[in-house]
N, C-alpha and C positions, 0 to 999 in steps of 0.2 A: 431559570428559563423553563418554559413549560412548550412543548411539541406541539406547534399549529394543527398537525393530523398522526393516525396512526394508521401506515401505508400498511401493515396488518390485520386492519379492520375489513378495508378491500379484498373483496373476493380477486380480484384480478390484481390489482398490484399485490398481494397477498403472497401469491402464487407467483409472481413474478422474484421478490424478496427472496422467496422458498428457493427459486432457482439460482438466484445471488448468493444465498447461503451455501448450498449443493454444488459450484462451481465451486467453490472455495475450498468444501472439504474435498475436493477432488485433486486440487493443488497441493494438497499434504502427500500426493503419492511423486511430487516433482522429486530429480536430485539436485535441483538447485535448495542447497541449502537453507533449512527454515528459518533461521536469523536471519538470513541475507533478504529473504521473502519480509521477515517483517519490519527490517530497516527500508526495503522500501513502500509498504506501505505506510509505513512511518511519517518517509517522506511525504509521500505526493499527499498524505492528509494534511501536512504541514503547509502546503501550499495551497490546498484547496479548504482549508479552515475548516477541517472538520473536524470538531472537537469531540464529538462522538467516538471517532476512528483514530486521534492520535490517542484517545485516553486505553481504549480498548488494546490500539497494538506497541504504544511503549507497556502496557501490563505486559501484555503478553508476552515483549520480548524480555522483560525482566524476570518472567516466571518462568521462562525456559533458559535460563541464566547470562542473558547479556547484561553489563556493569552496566550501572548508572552513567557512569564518563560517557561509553558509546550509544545511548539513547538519547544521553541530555544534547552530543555533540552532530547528532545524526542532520539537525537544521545546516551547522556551518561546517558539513562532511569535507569539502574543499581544504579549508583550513587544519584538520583534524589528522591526526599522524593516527588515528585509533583504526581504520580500515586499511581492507588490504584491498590489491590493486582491482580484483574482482569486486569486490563490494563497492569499490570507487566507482567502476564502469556500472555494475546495476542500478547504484543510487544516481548518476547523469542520465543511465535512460531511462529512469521513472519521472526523472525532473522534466525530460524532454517530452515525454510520452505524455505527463501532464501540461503541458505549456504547448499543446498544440498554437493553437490561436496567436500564439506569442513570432511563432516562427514560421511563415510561408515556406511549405514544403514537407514541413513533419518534421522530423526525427531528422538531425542530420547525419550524412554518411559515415562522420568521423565516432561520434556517438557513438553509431551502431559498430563499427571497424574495433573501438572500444572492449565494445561487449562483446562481440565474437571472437576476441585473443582469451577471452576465459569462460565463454558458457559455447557448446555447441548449438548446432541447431535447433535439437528438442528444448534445452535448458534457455535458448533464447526464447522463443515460442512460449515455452512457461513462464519467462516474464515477462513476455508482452500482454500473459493473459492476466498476469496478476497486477501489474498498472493497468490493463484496461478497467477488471474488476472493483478495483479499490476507489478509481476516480470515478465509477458507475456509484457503488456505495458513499461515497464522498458527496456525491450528489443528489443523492437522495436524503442523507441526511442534513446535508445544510438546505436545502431548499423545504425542507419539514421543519427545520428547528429542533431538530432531535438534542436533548440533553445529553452532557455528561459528566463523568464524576461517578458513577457508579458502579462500572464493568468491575467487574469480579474476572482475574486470570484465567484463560480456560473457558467461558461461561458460555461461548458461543467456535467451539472446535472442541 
């Protein structure tokens, strides 16, 4: 697969990327923990088909030592006795946070009731930024045709 464009080449989306990048290492200062952060980026790239960004954040989370069982099982997490009941609740509101369009009204209450029995306000807030981010990146990358297969662990954090 070869990348219809490279949003780098643009001075303005360039600069825009730069700030998608910088929002991100900003999120390494969250306490919601970073496994949990990249099982759900994990997710919502698995439903927005971006192959770019699952290849990048199953490395990643494999380099920061989550087993293979829990990345391979991160698609059918429902099914999966591998998470715990916080990571349950972040991976349904990264699903939900991704599937707007899916659900008139957003995110529903119960979702969110979810997530707030295990991340506080700030820790919520953190992931609301890190699904917004991922499906901002998600969508830059499928809509360019961005390859993947080639991230290198680490390469970009």
């Amino acid at each position: 697969m070869e990348a219809r464009i490279n949003p780098l080449a643009s001075p303005v989306a360039g600069k825009v990327v730069k700030h998608f990048i910088g929002a991100n290492s900003a999120l390494a200062e969250s306490t919601v923990p970073y496994a949990t952060q990249e099982l759900v980026k994990l997710r919502a790239s698995q439903i927005n088909g971006c192959a770019g960004c699952i290849d990048m954040h199953a490395k990643d989370a494999a380099h920061a030592g989550e087993t293979a069982v829990r990345i391979n099982l991160v698609a059918a997490w429902r099914e999966a006795t591998v998470f715990t009941e916080a990571e349950r609740a972040a991976l349904e509101l990264a699903e939900e946070g991704s599937r707007l369009a899916d659900a008139a009204g957003g995110v529903p209450d119960e979702v969110w009731a979810r997530a707030a029995k295990h991340y506080d306000e700030v820790q919520l807030a953190d992931l609301v930024a890190v699904v917004a981010l991922i499906n901002a990146f998600n969508r830059l990358n499928v809509m360019t045709c961005q390859p993947a297969g080639d991230y290198r662990p680490g390469q970009h954090g």
